[in-house]
C-alpha positions as CSV (number, residue, x, y, z in Angstrom):
1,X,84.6,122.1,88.2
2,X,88.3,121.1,87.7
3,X,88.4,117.6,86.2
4,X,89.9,114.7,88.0
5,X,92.8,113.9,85.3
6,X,94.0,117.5,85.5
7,X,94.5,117.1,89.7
8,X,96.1,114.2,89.7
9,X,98.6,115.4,86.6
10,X,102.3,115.5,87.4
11,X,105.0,116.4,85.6
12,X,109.0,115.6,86.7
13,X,111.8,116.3,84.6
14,X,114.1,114.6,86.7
15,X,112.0,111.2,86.4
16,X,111.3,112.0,82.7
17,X,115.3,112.3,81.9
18,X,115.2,115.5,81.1
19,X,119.1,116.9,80.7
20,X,120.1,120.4,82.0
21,X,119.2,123.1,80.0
22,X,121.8,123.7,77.1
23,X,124.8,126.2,77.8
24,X,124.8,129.2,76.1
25,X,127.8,129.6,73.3
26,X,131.0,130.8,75.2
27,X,131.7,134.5,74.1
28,X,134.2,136.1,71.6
29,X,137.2,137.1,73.6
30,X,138.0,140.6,72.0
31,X,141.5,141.9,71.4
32,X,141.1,144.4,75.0
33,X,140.3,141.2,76.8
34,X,143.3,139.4,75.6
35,X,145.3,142.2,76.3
36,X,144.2,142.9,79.6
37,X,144.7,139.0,80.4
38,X,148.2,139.3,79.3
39,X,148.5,142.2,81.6
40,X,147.6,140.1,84.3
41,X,149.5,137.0,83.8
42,X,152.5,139.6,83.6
43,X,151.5,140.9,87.1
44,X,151.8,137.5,88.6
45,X,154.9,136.8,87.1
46,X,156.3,140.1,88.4
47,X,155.1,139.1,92.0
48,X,156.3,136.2,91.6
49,X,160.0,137.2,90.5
50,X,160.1,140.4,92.5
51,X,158.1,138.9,95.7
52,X,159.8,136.0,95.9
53,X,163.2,135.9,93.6
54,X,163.7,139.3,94.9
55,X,164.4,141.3,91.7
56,X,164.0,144.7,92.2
57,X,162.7,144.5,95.5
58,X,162.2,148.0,97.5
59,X,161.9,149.8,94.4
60,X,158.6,151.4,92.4
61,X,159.3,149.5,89.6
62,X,159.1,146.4,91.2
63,X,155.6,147.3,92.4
64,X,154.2,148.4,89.0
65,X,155.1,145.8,87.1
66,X,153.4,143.5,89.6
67,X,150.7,144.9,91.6
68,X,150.7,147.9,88.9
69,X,150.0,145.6,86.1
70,X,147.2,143.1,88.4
71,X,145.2,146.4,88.6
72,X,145.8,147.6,85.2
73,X,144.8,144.4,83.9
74,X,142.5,143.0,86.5
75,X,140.6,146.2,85.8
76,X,140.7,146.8,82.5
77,X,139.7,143.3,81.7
78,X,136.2,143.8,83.3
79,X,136.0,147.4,81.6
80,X,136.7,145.4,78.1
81,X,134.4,142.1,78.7
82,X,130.9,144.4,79.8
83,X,131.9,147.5,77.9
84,X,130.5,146.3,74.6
85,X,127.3,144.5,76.4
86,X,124.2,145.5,76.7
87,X,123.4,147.6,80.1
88,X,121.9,144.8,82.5
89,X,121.8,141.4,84.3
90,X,123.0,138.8,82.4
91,X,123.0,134.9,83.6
92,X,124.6,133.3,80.8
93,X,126.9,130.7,82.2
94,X,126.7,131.5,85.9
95,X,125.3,127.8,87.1
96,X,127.7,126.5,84.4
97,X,131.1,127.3,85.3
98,X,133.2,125.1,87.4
99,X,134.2,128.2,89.8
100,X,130.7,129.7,90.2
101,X,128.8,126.6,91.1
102,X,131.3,124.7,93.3
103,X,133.3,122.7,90.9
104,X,137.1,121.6,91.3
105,X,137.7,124.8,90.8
106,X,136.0,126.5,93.6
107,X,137.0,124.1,95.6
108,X,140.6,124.8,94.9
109,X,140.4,128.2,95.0
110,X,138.7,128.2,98.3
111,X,141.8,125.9,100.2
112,X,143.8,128.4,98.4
113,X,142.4,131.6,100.1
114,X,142.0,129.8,103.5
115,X,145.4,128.0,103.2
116,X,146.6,131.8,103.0
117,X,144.6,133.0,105.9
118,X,146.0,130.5,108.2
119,X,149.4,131.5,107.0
120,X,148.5,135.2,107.6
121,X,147.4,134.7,110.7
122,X,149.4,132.5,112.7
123,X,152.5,133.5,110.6
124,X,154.8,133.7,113.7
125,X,153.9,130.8,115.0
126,X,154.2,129.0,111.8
127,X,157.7,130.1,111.4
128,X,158.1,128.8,115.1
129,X,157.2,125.7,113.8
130,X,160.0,125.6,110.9
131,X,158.0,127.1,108.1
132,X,159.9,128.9,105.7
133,X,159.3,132.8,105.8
134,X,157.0,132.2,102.5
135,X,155.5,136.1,102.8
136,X,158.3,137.9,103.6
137,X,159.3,138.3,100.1
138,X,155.6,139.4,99.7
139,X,155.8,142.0,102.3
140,X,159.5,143.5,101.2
141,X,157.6,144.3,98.1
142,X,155.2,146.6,99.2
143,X,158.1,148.8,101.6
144,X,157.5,151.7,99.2
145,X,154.1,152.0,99.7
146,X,154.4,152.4,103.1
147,X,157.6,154.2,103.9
148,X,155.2,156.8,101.8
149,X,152.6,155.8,103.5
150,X,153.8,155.6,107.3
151,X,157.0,155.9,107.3
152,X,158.3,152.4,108.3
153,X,158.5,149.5,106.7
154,X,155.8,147.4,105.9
155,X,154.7,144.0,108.1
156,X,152.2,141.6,107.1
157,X,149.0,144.0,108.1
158,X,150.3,146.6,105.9
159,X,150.5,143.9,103.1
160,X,147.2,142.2,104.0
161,X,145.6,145.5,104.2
162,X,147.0,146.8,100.8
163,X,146.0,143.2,99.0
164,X,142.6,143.6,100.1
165,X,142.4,147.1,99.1
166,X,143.2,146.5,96.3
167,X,140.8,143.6,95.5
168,X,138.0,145.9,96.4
169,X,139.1,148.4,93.6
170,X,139.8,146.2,91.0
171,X,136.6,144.1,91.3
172,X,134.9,146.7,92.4
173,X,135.2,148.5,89.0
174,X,133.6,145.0,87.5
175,X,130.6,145.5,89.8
176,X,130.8,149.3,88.2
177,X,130.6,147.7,84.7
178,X,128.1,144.9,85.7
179,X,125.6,146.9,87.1
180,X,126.2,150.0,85.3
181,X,122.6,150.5,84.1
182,X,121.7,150.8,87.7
183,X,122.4,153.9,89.9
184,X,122.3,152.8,93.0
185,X,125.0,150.2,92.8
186,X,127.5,152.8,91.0
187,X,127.4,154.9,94.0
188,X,127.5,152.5,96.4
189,X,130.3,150.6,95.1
190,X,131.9,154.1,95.1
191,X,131.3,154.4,98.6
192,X,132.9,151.0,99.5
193,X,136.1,152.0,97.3
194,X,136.2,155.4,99.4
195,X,136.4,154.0,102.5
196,X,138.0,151.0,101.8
197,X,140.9,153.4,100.4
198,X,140.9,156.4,102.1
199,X,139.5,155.6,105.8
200,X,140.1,152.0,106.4
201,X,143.8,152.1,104.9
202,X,145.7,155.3,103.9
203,X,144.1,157.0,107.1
204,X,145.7,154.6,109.6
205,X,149.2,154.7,108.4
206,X,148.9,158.6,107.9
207,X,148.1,158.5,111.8
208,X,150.9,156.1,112.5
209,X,153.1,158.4,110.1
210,X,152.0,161.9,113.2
211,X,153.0,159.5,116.2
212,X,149.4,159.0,116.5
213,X,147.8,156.0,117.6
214,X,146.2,153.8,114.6
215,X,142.5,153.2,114.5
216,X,139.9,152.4,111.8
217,X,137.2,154.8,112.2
218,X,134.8,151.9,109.6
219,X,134.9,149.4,112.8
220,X,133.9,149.9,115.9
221,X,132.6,147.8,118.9
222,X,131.1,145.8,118.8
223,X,132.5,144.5,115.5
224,X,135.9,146.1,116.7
225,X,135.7,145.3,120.3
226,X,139.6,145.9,121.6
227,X,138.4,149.4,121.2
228,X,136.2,150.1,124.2
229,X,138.0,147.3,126.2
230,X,140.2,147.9,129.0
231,X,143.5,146.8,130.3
232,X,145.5,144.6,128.1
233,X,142.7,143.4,126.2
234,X,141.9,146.4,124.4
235,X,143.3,149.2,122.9
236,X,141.7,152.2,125.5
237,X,144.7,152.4,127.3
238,X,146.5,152.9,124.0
239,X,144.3,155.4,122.5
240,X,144.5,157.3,126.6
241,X,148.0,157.3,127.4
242,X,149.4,157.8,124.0
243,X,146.8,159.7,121.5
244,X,146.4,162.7,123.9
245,X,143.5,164.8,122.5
246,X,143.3,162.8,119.5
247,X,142.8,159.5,121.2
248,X,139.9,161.2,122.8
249,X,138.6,162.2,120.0
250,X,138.8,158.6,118.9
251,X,137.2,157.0,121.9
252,X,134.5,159.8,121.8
253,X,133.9,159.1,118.1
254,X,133.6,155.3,119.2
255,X,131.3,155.8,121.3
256,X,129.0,158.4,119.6
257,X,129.5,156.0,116.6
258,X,127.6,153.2,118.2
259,X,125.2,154.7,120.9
260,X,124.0,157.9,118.5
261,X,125.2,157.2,114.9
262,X,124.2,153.8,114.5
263,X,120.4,153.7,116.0
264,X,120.0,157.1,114.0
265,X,121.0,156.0,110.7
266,X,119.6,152.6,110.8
267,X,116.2,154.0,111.4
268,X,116.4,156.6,108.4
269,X,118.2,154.1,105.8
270,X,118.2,150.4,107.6
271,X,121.6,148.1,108.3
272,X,122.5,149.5,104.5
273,X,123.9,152.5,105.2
274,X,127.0,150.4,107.1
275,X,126.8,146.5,105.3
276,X,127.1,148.2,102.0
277,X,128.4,151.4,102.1
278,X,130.9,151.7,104.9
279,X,132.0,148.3,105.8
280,X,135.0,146.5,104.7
281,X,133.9,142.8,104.6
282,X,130.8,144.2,103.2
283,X,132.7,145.9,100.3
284,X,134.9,142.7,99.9
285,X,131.7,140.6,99.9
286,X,130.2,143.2,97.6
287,X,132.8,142.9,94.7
288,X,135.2,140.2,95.1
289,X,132.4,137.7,96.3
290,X,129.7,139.4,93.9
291,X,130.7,136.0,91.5
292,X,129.2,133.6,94.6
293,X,126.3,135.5,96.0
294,X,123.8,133.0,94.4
295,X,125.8,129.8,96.6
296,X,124.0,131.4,99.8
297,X,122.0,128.9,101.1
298,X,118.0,129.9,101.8
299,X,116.6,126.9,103.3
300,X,114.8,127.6,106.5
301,X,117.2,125.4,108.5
302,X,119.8,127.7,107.4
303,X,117.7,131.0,108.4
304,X,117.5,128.9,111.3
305,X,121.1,128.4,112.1
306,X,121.7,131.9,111.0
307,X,119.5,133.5,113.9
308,X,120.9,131.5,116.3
309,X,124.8,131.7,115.1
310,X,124.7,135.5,115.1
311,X,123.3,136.1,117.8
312,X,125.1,133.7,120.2
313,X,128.5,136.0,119.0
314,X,127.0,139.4,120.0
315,X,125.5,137.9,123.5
316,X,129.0,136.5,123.8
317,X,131.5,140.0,122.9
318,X,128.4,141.9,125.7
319,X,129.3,139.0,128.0
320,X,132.9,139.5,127.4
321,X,133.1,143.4,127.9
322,X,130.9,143.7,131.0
323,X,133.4,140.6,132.3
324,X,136.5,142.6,131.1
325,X,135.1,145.9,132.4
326,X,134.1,144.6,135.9
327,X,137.5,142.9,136.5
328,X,138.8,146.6,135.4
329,X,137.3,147.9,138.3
330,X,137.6,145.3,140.8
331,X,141.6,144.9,139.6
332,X,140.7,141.4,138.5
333,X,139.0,140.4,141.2
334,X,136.4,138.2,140.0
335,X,137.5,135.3,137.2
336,X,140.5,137.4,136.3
337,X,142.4,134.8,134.7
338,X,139.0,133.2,132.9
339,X,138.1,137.0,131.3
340,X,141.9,136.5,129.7
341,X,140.9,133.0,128.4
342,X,137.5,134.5,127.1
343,X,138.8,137.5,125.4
344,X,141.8,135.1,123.9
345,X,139.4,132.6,122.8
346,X,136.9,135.7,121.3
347,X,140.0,136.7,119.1
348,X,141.0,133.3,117.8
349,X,137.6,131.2,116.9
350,X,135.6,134.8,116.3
351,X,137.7,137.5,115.0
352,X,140.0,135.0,113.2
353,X,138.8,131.4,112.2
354,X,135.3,132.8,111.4
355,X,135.7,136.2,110.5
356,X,139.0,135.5,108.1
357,X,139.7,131.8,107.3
358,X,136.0,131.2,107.2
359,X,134.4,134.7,106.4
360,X,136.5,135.3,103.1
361,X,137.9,131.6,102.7
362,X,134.4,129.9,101.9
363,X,133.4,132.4,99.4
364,X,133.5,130.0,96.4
365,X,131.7,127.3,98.5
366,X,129.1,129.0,100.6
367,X,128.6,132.5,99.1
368,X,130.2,135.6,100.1
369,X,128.1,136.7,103.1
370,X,129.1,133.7,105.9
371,X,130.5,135.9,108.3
372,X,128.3,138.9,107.5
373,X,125.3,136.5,107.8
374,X,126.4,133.9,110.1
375,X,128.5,135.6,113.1
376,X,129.1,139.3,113.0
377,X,127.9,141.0,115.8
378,X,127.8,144.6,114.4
379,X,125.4,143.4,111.6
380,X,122.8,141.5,114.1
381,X,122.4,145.0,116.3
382,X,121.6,146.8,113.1
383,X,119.3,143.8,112.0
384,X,117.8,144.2,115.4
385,X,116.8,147.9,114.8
386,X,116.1,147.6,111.7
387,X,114.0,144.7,111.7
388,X,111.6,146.9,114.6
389,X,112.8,150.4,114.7
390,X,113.7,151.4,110.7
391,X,112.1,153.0,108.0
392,X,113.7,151.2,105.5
393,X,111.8,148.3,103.6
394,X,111.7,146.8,100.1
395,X,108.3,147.0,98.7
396,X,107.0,144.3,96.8
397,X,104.2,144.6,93.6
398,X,102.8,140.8,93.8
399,X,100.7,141.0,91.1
400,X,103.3,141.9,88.6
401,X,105.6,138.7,90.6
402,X,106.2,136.1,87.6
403,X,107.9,133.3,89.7
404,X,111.0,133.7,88.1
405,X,113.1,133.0,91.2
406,X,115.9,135.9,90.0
407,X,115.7,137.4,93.5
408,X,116.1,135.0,95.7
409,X,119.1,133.6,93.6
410,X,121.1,136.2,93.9
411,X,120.2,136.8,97.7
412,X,123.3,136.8,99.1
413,X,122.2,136.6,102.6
414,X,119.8,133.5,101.9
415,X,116.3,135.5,101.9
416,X,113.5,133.6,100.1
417,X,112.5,137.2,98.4
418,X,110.5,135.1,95.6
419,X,107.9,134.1,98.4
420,X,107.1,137.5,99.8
421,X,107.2,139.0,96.2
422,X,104.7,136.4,95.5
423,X,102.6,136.8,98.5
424,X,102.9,141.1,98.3
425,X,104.6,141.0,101.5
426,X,107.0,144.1,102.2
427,X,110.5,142.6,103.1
428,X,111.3,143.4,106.0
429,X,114.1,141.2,107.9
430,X,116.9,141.1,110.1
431,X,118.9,140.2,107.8
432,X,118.8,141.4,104.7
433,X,121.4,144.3,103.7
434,X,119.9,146.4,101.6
435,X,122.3,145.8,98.1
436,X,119.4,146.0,96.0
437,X,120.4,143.2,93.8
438,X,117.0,141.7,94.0
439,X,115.4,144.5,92.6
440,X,118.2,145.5,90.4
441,X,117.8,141.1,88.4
442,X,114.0,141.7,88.5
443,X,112.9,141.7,85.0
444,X,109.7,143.2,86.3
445,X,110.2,145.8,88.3
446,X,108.7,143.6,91.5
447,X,111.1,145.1,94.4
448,X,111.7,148.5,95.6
449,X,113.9,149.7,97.7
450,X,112.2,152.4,100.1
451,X,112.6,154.5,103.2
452,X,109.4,155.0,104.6
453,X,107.9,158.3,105.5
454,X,107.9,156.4,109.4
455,X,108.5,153.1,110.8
456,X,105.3,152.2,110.5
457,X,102.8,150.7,107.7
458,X,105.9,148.2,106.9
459,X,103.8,144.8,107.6
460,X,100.7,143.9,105.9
């Protein structure tokens, strides 16, 4: 019989005033490091002088001794800090510095990536306005790449999609380095690099370069939804009139992508196979936001708000394309001039203020999957299949389950994985992506990520 003074025991470090834990001793910083943090400095400088002084603007030069030297030295920095370490999850500082647990400095850096969002964005109207052409100098710099490239000179696409390229490569060789004792994330990081490089941005301006129409064979509707609309809304027309067999074959691969590809895959390999292997904002989430996944917020009001967000912004880009579609057909007949407002307000609160300002801006204060989480419609049809129709599941061994809280910490999608670890429940949500970090901070070997022999067998 348990005694009465052991039941009504408590214990309260916060009441006690008990201080945080103590921080570990900041590290060494090795002669590589400094190097490759010299390297980078130098690269800012150089975008700064060449970018906006205009030094040696248009050339090669100016690019490798400012872009060159950020990769060079953004990558080798990463290669130099883990190379010496040993081969698996380390926590030392992560709730400590200012920029990882929403200090001044994440909060600066945030209004700094969302101040430049709003400037990419609305950039013409901005200028409109009487703001100075602040990234022209920016976008001058990168001409050689896409004269190469395309064959024109660059605009500010071009430049945004060669600055987030090559954020993906550079911290994606840190995630490399980070998780380098695990398999799984090598190859997957891989994969994001791959299609980040060669599919979502050399492929488009090698089209554009044949007098082909451009298109991003990683997005497609309804993430992508101007692809499969009509009339001036979309991009069908486009891809009709002016891609000839090719921009049938990219309809037809649009289509097949969504209505055969998608169900297929998710069922053998769950939402994965596209959140982190394929897409974009995954694969910026993925390594640039890897620093901020443990921010993600895994209340049950937020799982909440999550399941309701989402799924509001697919209803509404179905809504939108049946509207758009039956106007197409009845010449704008019915609410022609409201399916304009609709598809106009889509593009500005969805595919811009949430997707971009929000999505990649509010990485250092709310983790770095809002917009995968939160409001992308792609993502909630894969969580729909694979939450009732997939094979995929991560297994849980309860009894080995320690409490330790690793795996829902570094969650980035705000799963409580601790609780069905602890309970020897199989995970199996909507939600979650399938990056394996969970299983990969374990220290026990808890989680497993597993595709079934069938769909079934995944509940208790």
């Amino acid at each position: 019989m348990i005694e009465l003074p052991i039941l009504n025991y408590t214990y309260d470090e916060e009441q006690l005033g008990f201080p945080e834990p103590p921080k570990m001793p900041d590290p060494s910083i090795g002669v590589g490091e400094r190097i490759a943090t010299g390297a980078i400095a130098l690269g800012i400088l150089g975008v700064l002088l060449c970018g906006l002084a205009g030094f040696g603007r248009g050339g090669w030069w100016a690019i490798g001794v400012s872009f060159g030297l950020l990769f060079a030295g953004g990558s080798s920095l990463s290669w130099f800090r883990f190379r010496d370490t040993t081969p698996g999850i380390r926590h030392d500082h992560t709730m400590f510095r200012s920029v990882q647990r929403r200090g001044w400095i994440a909060w600066g850096l945030a209004i700094l990536i969302t101040s430049f969002y709003i400037v990419f964005y609305w950039y013409a109207e901005l200028q409109n306005a009487g703001m100075p052409p602040l990234l022209e100098g920016m976008i001058r710099l990168v001409d050689p790449v896409s004269f190469a490239l395309q064959g024109v000179a660059a605009d500010q696409y071009f430049f945004y999609g060669f600055i987030y390229t090559l954020a993906i490569l550079v911290f994606g060789v840190r995630m490399i380095m980070k998780y380098r004792h695990n398999r799984y994330h090598i190859i997957r990081t891989i994969s994001v690099s791959f299609f980040q490089l060669g599919i979502a941005f050399m492929l488009p301006g090698i089209l554009r370069r044949l007098d082909q129409p451009e298109f991003y064979f990683t997005y497609f509707w309804p993430l992508q939804p101007k692809y499969l609309w009509p009339g001036e809304a979309g991009k069908l027309s486009g891809l009709l009139e002016g891609g000839g067999v090719i921009g049938m074959f990219m309809i037809g691969f649009g289509i097949f992508a969504i209505l055969v590809a998608t169900p297929l895959l998710t069922y053998f390999f769950g939402k994965r196979w596209y959140c982190s292997w394929v897409c974009g904002c995954g694969g910026l989430a993925e390594t640039l936001g890897d620093p901020w996944r443990q921010l993600s917020d895994k209340s049950t009001r937020a799982w909440r708000v999550e399941r309701i967000m989402i799924y509001s912004v697919l209803l509404a880009v179905v809504l939108i394309t049946i509207l758009l579609w039956t106007n197409y057909y009845l010449s704008q007949g019915i609410l022609g001039s409201f399916s304009r407002i609709a598809y106009k307000t889509y593009g500005f609160v969805i595919l811009n203020m949430f997707a971009g300002v929000i999505g990649v801006g509010f990485y250092p204060i709310m983790g770095s999957r809002v917009w995968c989480r939160f409001g992308c419609p792609m993502a909630a049809i894969l969580g729909i299949l694979q939450r009732y129709f997939s094979r995929f599941r991560i297994t849980t061994n309860g009894n080995q389950c320690m409490s330790c809280g690793n795996c829902s910490t570094y969650c980035e999608m705000g799963i409580d994985v601790r609780a069905y670890a602890q309970s020897g429940e199989n995970i199996v949500r909507a939600s979650c992506v399938g990056c394996g970090v969970c299983a990969a901070v374990c220290p026990r070997g808890v989680l497993k990520l597993e595709n079934g022999s069938s769909l079934h067998g995944r509940y208790s």
